[in-house]
VMD Tcl script that builds the backbone (N, CA, C; Angstrom):
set m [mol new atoms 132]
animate dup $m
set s [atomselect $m all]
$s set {name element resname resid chain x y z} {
  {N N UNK 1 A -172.417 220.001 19.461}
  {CA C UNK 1 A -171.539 221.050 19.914}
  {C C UNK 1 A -170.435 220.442 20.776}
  {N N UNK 2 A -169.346 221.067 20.459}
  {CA C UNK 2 A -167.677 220.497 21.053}
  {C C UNK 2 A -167.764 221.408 22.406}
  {N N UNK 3 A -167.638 220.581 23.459}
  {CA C UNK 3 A -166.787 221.451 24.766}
  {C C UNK 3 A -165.837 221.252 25.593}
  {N N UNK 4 A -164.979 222.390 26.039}
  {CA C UNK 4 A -163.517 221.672 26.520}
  {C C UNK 4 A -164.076 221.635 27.728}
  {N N UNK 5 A -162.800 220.541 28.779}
  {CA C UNK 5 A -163.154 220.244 30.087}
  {C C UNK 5 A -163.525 221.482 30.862}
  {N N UNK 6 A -162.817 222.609 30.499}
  {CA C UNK 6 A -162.712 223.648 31.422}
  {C C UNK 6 A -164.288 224.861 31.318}
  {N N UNK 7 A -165.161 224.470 29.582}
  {CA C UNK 7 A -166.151 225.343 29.057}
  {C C UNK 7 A -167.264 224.290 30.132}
  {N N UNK 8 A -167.186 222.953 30.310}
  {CA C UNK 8 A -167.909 221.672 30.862}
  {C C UNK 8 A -167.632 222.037 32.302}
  {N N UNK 9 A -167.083 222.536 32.885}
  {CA C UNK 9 A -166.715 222.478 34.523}
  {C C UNK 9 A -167.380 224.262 35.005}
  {N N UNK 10 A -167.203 225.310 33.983}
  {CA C UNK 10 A -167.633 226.431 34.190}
  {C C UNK 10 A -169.024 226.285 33.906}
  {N N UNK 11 A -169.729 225.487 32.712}
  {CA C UNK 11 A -171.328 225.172 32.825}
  {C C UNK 11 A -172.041 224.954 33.569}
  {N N UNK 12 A -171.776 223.481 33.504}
  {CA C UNK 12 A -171.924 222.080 34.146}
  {C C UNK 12 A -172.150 221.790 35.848}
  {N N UNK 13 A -170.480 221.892 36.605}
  {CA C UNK 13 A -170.266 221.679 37.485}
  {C C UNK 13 A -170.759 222.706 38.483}
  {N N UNK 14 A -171.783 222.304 39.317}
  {CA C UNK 14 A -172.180 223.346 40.535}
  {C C UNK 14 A -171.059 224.629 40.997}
  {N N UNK 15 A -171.073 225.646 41.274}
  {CA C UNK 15 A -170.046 226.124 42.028}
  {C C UNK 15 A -169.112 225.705 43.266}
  {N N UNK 16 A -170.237 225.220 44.109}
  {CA C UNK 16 A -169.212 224.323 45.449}
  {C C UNK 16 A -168.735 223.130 44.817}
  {N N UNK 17 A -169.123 222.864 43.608}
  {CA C UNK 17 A -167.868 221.724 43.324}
  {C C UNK 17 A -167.015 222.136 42.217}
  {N N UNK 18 A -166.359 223.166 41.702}
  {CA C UNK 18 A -165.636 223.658 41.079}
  {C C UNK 18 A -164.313 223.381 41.886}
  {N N UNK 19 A -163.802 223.589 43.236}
  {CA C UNK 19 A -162.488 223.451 43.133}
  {C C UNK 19 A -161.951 222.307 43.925}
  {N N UNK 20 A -163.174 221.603 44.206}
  {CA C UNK 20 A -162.450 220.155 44.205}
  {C C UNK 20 A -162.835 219.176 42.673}
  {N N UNK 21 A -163.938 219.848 41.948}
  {CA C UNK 21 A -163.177 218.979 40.438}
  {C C UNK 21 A -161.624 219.721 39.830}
  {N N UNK 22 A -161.137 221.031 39.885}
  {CA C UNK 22 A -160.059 221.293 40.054}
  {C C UNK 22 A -158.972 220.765 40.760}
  {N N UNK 23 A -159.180 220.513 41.878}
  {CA C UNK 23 A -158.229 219.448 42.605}
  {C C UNK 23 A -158.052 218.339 42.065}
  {N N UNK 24 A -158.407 217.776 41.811}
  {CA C UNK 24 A -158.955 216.290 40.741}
  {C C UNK 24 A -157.881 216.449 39.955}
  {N N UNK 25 A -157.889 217.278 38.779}
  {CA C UNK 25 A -157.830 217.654 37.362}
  {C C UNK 25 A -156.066 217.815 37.950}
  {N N UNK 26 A -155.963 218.972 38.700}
  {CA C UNK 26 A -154.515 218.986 38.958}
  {C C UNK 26 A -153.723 217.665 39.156}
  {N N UNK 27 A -154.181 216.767 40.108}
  {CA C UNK 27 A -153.828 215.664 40.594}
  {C C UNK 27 A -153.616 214.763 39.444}
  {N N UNK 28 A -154.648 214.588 38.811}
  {CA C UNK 28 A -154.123 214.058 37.800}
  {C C UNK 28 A -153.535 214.357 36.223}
  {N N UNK 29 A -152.853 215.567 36.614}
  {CA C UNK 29 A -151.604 216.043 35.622}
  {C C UNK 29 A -150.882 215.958 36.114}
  {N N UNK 30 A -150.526 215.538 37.651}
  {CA C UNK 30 A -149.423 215.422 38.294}
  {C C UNK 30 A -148.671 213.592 38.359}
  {N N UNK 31 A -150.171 212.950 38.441}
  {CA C UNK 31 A -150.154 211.775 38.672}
  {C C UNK 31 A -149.762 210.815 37.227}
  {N N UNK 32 A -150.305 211.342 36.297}
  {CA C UNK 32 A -150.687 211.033 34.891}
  {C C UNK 32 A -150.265 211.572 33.884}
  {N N UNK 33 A -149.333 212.239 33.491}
  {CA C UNK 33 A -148.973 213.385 32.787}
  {C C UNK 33 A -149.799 212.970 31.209}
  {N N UNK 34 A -149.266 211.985 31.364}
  {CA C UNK 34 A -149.395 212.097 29.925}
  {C C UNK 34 A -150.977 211.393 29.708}
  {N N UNK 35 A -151.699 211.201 30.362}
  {CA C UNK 35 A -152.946 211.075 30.278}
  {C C UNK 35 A -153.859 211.912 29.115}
  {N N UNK 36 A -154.940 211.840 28.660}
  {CA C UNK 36 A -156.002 212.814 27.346}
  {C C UNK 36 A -157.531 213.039 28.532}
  {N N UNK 37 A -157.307 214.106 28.336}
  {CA C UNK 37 A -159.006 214.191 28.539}
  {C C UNK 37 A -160.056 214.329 27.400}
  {N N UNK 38 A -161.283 214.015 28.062}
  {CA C UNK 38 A -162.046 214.305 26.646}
  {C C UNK 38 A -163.666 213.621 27.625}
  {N N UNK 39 A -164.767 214.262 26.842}
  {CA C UNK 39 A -165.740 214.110 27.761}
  {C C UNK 39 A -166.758 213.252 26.464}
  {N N UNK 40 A -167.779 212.693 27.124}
  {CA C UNK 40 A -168.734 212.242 26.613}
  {C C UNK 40 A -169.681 212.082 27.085}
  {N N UNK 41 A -170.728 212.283 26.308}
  {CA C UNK 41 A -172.277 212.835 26.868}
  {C C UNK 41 A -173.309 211.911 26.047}
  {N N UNK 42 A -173.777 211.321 27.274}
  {CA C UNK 42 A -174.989 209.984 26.295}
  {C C UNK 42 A -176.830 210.647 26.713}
  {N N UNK 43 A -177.143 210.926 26.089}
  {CA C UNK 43 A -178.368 211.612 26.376}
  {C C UNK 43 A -179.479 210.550 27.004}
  {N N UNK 44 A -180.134 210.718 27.888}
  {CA C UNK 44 A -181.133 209.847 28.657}
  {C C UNK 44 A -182.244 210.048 28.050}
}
mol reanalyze $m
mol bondsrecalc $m
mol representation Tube
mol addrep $m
């Protein structure tokens, strides 16, 4: 199953860390524009 950063951060990411991985994410569209996101998941 495919998930975007934002379906991965509303799952995934605890609530108290939702808007500093948001801070993050902004920063680096600001920093990086032209940067790709994309996630990967290695199962333990």
């Amino acid at each position: 199953m495919s998930m975007t950063v934002d379906e991965f951060v509303k799952t995934r990411v605890l609530p108290e860390y939702r808007d500093v991985v948001a801070m993050l994410r902004e920063l680096m569209r600001e920093i990086a524009p032209q940067a790709t996101v994309f996630l990967t998941r290695r199962r333990l």
